[in-house]
C-alpha positions in Angstrom: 194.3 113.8 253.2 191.1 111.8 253.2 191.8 111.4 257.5 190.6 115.0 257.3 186.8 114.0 257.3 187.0 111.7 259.6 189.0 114.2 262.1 186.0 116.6 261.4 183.7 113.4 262.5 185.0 113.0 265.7 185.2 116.6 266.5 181.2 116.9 265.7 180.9 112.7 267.9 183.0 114.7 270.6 180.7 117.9 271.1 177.9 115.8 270.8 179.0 113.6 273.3 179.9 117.0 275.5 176.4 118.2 275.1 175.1 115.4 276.0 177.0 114.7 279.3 177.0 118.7 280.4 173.4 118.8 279.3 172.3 116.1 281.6 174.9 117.5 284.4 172.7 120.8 284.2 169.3 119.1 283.8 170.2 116.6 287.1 171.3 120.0 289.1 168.3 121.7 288.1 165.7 118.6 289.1 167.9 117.9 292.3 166.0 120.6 294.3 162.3 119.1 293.5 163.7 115.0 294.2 163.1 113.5 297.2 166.3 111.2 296.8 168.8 114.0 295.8 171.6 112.1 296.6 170.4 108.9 294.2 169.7 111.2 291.4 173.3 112.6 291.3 174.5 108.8 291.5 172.7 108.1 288.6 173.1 110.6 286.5 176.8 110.3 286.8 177.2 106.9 285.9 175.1 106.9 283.1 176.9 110.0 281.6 179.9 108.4 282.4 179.1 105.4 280.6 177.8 107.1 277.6 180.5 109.0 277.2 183.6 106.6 277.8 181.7 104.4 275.0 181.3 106.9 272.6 185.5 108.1 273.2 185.8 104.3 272.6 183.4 103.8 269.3 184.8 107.1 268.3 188.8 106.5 268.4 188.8 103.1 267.1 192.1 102.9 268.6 193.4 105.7 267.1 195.1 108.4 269.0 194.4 111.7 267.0 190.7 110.5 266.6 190.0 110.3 270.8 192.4 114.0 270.9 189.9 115.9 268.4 186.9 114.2 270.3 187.8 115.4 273.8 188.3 118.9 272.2 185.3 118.4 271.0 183.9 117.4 274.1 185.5 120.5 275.8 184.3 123.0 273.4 180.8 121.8 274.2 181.3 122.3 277.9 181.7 125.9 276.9 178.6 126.2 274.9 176.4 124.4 277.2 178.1 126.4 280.4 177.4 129.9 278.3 174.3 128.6 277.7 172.8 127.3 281.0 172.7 131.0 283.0 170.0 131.3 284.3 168.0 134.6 283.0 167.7 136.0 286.2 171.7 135.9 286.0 172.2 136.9 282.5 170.2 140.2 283.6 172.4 140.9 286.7 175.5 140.4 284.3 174.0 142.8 281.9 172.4 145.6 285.1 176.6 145.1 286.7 178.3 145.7 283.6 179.2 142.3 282.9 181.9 142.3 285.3 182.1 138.3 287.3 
């Protein structure tokens, strides 16, 4: 019972580990346009969300299994809220104007 909490922990580690890793995804895509080394800037941004996120799956699990499962759903479930949350307006009204339909 008291693995409960710490399952809850490293669903909250995972999403924030999600957020940040699709949050910098959609902040490098958006700067991408204005760089002059495009290219560089992807190969960057990848690695260091790579790294930050293999090392927090690896602080988070500890070795245990059912710890690194709940924090990749956690991680997963963030890449939903930061994709739902990243439309562009200009897209959000087109959605709205065309019924909704994708």
């Amino acid at each position: 019972m008291r693995e409960a909490p710490v399952l809850v922990l490293a669903l909250l580690a995972g999403a924030s580990l999600g957020a940040i890793f699709f949050g910098g995804l959609w902040w490098t895509v958006r700067r991408v346009l204005s760089s002059s080394r495009p290219a560089m800037l992807f190969a960057v941004s990848l690695l260091l969300r790579t790294l930050i996120a293999l090392a927090g799956f690896y602080l988070v699990s500890r070795g245990d299994w059912r710890r690194l499962v709940v924090c990749l759903l956690g991680f997963f479930l963030s890449r939903i809220i930061v994709t739902r949350l990243a439309v562009e307006p200009a897209e959000k009204v087109g959605r709205i104007a065309g019924g909704g339909a994708t």
